[in-house]
Each structure stands twice: as structure tokens, then as C-alpha cells.
C-alpha positions in Angstrom: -56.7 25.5 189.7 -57.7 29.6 190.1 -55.1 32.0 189.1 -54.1 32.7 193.1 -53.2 28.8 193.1 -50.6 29.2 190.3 -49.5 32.5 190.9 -48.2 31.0 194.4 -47.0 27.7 192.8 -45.0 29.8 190.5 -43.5 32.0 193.5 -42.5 28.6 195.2 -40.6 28.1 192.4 -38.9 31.1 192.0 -37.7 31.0 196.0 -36.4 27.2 195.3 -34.7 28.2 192.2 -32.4 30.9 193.9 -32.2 29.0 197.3 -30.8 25.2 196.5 -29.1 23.6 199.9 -26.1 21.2 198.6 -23.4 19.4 200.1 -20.0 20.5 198.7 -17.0 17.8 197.9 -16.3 17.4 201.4 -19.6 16.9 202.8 -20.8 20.8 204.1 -24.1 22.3 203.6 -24.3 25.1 201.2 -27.1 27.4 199.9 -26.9 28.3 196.2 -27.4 31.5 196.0 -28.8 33.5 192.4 -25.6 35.8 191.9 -27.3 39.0 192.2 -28.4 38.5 195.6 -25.6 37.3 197.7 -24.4 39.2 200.3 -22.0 41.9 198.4 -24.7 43.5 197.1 -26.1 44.7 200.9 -24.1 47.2 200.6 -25.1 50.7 199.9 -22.1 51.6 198.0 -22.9 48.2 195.5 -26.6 49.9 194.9 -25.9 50.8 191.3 -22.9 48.2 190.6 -23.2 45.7 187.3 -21.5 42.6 187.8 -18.1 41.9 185.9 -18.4 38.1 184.7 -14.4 38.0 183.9 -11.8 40.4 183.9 -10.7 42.7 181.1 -6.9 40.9 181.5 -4.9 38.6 183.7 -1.4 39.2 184.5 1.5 38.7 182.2 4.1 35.7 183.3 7.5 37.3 182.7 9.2 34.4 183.5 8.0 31.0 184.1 8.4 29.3 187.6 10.7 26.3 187.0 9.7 22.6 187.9 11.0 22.0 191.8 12.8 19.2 192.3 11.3 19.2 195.6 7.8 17.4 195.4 4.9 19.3 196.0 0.6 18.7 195.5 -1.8 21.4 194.7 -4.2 21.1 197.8 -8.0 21.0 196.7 -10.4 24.0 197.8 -14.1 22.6 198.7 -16.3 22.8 195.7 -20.0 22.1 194.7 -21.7 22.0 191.5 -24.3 25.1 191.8 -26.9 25.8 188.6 -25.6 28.4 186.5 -26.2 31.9 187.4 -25.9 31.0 191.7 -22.9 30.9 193.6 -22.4 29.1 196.8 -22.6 30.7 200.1 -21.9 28.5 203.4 -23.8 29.4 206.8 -26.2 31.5 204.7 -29.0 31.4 207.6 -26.5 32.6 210.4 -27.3 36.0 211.4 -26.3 39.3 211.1 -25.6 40.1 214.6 -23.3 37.0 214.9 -20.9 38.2 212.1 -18.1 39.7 214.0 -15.3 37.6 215.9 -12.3 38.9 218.6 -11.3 42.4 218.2 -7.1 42.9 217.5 -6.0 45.3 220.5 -2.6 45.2 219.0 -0.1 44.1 216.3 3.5 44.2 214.4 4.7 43.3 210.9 7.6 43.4 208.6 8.3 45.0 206.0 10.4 44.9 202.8 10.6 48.2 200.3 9.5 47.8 197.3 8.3 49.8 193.8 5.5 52.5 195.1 2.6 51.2 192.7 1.7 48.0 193.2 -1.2 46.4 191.3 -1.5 42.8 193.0 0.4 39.9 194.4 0.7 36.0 194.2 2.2 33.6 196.0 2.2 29.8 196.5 1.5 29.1 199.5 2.3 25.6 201.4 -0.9 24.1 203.9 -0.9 22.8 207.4 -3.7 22.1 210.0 -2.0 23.5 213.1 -2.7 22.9 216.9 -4.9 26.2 217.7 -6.0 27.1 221.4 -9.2 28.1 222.8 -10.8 30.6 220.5 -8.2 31.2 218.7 -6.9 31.3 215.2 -4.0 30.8 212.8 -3.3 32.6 209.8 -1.5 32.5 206.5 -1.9 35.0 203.7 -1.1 37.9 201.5 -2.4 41.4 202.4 -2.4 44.3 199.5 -3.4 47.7 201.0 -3.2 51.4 200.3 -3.6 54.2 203.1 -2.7 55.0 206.8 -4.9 53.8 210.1 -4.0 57.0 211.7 -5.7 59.1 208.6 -8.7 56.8 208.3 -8.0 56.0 205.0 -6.9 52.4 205.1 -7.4 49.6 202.5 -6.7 46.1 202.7 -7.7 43.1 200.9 -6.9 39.9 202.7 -6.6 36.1 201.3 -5.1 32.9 202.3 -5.9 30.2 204.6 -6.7 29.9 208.1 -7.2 27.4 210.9 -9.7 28.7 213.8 -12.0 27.3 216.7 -14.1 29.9 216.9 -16.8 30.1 214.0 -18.3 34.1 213.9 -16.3 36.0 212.3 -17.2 38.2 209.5 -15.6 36.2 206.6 -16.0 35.3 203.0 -19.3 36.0 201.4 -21.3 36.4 204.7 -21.0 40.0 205.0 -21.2 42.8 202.2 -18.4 43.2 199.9 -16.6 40.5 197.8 -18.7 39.9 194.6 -18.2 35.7 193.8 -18.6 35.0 190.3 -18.1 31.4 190.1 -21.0 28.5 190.9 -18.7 26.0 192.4 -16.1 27.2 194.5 -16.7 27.5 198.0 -15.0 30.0 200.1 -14.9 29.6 203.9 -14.9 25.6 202.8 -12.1 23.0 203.8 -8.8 22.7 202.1 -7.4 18.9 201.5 -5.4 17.4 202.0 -3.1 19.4 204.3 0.5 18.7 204.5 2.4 16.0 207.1 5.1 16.2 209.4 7.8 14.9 207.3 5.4 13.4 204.3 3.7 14.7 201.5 3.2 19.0 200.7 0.2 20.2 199.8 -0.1 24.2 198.9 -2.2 26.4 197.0 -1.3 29.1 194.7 -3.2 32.8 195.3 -3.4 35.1 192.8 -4.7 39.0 193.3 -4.8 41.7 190.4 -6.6 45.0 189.9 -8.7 44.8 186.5 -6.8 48.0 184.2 -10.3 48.6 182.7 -13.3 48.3 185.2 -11.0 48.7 188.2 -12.3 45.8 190.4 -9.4 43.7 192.3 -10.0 39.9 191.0 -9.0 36.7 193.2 -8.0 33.0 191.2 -6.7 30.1 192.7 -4.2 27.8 191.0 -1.6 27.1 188.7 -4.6 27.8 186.2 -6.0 30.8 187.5 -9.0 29.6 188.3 -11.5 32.5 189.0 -13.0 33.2 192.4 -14.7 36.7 192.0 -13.7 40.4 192.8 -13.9 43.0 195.5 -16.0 45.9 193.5 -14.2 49.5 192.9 -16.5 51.4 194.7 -15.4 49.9 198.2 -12.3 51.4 198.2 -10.9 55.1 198.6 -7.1 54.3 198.1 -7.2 51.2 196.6 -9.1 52.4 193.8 -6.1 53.6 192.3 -3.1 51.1 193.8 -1.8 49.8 196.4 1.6 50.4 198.4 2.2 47.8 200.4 2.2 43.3 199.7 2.8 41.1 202.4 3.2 37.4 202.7 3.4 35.6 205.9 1.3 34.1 208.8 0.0 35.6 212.1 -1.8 34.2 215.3 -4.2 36.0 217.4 -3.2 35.6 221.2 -5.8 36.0 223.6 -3.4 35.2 226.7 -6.3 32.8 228.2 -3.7 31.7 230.3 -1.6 34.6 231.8 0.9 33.1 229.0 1.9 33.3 225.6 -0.6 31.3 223.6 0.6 27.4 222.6 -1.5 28.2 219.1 1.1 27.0 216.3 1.6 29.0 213.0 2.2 27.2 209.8 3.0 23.4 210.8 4.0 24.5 214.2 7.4 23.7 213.6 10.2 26.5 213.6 12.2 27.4 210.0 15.0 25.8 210.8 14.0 23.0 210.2 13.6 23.3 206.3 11.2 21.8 203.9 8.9 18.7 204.8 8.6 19.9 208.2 8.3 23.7 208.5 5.8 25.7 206.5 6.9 27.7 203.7 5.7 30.2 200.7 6.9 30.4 197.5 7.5 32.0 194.2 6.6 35.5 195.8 5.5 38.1 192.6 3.7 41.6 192.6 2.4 43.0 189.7 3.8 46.2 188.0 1.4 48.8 186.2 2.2 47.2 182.8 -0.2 44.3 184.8 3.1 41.5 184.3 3.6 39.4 186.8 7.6 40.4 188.5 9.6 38.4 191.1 10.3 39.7 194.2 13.8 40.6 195.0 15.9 41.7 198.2 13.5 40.5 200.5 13.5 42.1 204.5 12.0 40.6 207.4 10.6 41.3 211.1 9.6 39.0 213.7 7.5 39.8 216.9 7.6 36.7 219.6 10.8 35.0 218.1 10.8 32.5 220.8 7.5 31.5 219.8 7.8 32.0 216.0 10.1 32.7 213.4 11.4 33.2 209.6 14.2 32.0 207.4 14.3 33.6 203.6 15.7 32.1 200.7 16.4 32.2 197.2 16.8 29.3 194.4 16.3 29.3 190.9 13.4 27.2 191.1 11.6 29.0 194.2 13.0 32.3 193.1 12.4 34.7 196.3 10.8 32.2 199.6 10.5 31.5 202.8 9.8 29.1 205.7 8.0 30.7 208.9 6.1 30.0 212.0 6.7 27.9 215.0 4.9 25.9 218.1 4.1 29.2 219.8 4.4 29.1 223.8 7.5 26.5 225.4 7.8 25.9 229.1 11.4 27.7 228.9 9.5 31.0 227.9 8.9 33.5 230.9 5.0 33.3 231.6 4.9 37.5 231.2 2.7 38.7 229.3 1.0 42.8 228.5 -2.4 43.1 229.8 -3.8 43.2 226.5 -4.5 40.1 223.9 -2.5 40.9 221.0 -1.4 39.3 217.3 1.8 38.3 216.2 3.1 38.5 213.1 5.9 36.7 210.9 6.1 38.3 207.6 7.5 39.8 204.1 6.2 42.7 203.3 6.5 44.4 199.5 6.4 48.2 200.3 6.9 51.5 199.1 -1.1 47.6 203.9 -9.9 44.6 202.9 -11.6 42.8 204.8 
């Protein structure tokens, strides 16, 4: 063999090492990706960025969350087992120009005051599968931001779940950004098992905290803390010091296909009312303080757009501390068939307040 022969056998190797296609625990195709090339890195502001492999600290538990005597199951994210040094990316070979989805003409949210710095939130958060209509989607999360729209300096980071039938948008690792540091978790992959109508209730717990040292915002999943990645620094402009605004709660986009409100359900789809088992709830709501401990949230404040279609109840217990249950079935046949021109977003949410994707 001449030295052209192995110099291209070598190269094939190279390419296989950093592009392994897998199938995660619940059967999708994934590319393993070699860390320093996944998409986060396309970005021009990344250009000189060293990746952070763990965080300098994670937050401080001031108090421990009590055991419920409600029964609950920590759902399961999709994961796969990528060689060390890769993380795993999911639609890798889709391209650029079919990264963005439905455009949000207009929205409302609620709002609850709050401490001015704010230097993450977490939340457990209770999963559902819920009806969705047309191309559509349903949404339940925590936003952190910093900034104002109308000065062009908004910040958000965004994380939760979310149920949709359309399959572009610019999500997860597919578009410049989010740095993932672990090899097996798989974001944009199912969630299982979801919770039943009056059976068992599965959540997840989401846990978001700026790093005091290196500055980066870090993401874990669990009761364990699990670590996802970390949005880098040098995206931000007002987030790089802290945000000013949490919120917890769902939201459905509305596209009005049918010169009606939408029928596309948020959380189970059944209205607050109706209490645990059956409506769709988050819990143990905390923000983090700058001495980077974990607080609970107190006197929480709500605001509801659509009512009829959607709604919230808050609570408070000893072992939930600070919760909710939210959402609804979305359009009924006794609901007037009006509707604005425009396709919109509603919102049922807490917000922590003093608002990236």
C-alpha cells in the first residue's frame, strides 16, 4: 500500500470517529458528534471560546424538598451511549434553511415581583402528551431573561418540554448556541413515560444556574443534577451579568386554522380544577440568589390570557412549597368562534420578576 492509500484510509477513519449514527433508548437515529464541532460552535461569537467540562459550583439547597405523600415518577429523557469526547445530535443532516418554524405575531404572560438579581431557576415539572392541532405546538417551561424587546436588548434562555406536529424549528443543538457537554443525553429526544388521565405522574425536575466564575448559564436534569451543557457567556449582552425576570408555566401557539380558537390542549388538556392526577402541575418552584443557594418562591401572582380555554390554580403545602396546576382543552363549542386576524400565543404562567433561544 503507497502512502496516498493510507493517508486516505487514515482520513476515513478520522470522519467515522467524529460521525457515529446510533439509535438512542427509544429507538431514534442520532449522529455522535466530536464535542468541538457541534453546532454551537458556528457561531462567530464562539470563535475563540474553550469549553467548560463542569461548572465551577452548583447551587446551594437551603432547604430540602420533603417526600410527597402524593406519588410521583421521574420521567426518563432519551439517551444513547456516545464514545467519550462526542455528544449526540438528532437530525444532524437536516439543513440550514429548514431551521426556523411559525413566527409569534403576538403574546401575554404573567407576572409575579420578585428580588431584582436573579441567577437561575428550577422547577419540577409534571409531563403529559397533549392533543395538538395542525401545526401546532404545546409548551411547558421556565424562561430566565434580562432586557427589554423595545430596546433590542432581550435575553432569554428557554427549557422544558414540548409537544409539536410540526418538525423545523430551530431547537436544541441544531442551530448555533447551546454548548452540550454530555455524550448520552439527547435533547430534542422523547420523554417516557408521560403521565395518565387519572393514573400514574411522571415529571421531570429542570435545573438552570449561571456559573459565578466562567459566567456560562448551565442546564441539569434531575433530582441528581444530571449535567446537560451550558449556553456560553459571550451570547449574551444582559444576561452576562443576571437576569430579572423567571417564569414557569405553559403556552400554545394558535394559528386560528379554523376561524376559531385552536382545540390544541396545554398540560394534560384538563382545566386546574380538577387537581392532581388529572390536571398538569409544577412544583417546588426556586430561583437562585447571588450567594448561588437555591430559595423558594414565595407570594406567587398570576395572569391568564384565553381563560375559557386555559387556566391556573396556585398553591402552597409544606411538601410542594410554592405550585401550581395550569392549562386546559383549549377551544369548547360554547366559546364564540371570534377570533383577531392574527395567529397568536397564549400563555398561563408564574413569573419571578423584578424575560434564549
Amino acid at each position: 500500500m503507497d502512502f496516498p492509500q493510507i493517508l486516505r484510509f487514515i482520513l476515513v477513519l478520522a470522519i467515522i470517529k467524529v460521525a457515529v449514527t446510533i439509535k438512542t433508548s427509544d429507538g431514534d437515529d442520532v449522529e455522535c458528534i466530536d464535542k468541538i464541532k457541534q453546532p454551537a460552535f458556528e457561531s462567530t461569537l464562539l470563535k475563540n471560546h474553550k469549553i467548560q467540562e463542569w461548572p465551577s459550583e452548583i447551587p446551594r439547597t437551603v432547604e430540602a424538598d420533603k417526600k410527597s405523600k402524593l406519588e410521583t415518577w421521574e420521567a426518563q429523557v432519551s439517551t444513547v451511549n456516545c464514545p467519550e469526547g462526542t455528544v449526540p445530535v438528532r437530525n444532524y443532516s437536516v439543513s440550514k434553511t429548514d431551521r426556523t418554524g411559525p413566527d409569534f405575531t403576538s403574546y401575554n404572560r404573567g407576572h409575579e415581583k420578585s428580588p431584582p438579581e436573579l441567577y437561575g431557576a428550577k422547577a419540577t415539572i409534571n409531563v403529559w402528551d397533549p392533543a395538538i392541532e395542525g401545526k401546532e405546538m404545546s409548551i411547558s417551561q421556565i424562561w430566565i431573561s434580562s432586557g427589554k424587546y423595545k430596546t433590542n436588548d432581550l435575553n432569554t434562555l428557554e427549557f422544558g418540554w414540548q409537544s409539536d406536529s410540526y418538525k423545523n424549528g430551530c431547537y436544541n443543538l441544531r442551530c448555533s448556541g447551546f454548548i452540550q457537554t454530555s455524550s448520552s443525553i439527547v435533547l430534542g429526544g422523547a420523554i417516557s413515560p408521560t403521565s395518565s388521565f387519572g393514573g400514574s405522574q411522571y415529571e421531570i425536575t429542570i435545573l438552570v444556574w449561571k456559573d459565578r466564575i466562567y459566567g456560562n448559564w448551565w442546564l441539569s436534569l434531575g433530582p441528581s443534577n444530571l449535567l446537560v451543557g451550558y449556553w456560553p457567556k459571550e451570547l449574551f449582552t444582559t444576561l452576562a451579568d443576571y437576569a430579572t425576570i423567571a417564569e414557569w408555566g405553559g403556552e400554545i401557539l394558535n394559528l386560528q386554522n379554523f376561524s376559531r380558537h385552536t382545540k390544541t390542549q396545554m398540560g394534560s388538556g384538563h382545566f386546574p380544577k380538577e387537581g392532581f392526577g388529572k390536571s398538569s402541575y409544577f412544583r417546588n418552584l426556586k430561583f437562585i440568589d447571588n450567594n448561588n443557594s437555591l430559595q423558594p418562591i414565595q407570594n406567587i401572582k398570576k395572569i391568564v390570557t384565553n381563560p375559557e380555554s386555559y387556566n391556573v390554580k396556585t398553591e402552597y403545602t409544606d411538601e410542594w412549597k410554592s405550585h401550581f396546576f395550569y392549562g386546559g382543552p383549549g377551544f369548547r363549542s360554547t366559546q364564540s368562534r371570534a377570533v383577531p386576524l392574527a395567529f397568536s400565543s397564549c400563555f398561563v404562567i408564574y413569573c419571578l420578576a423584578l424575560f434564549m433561544v
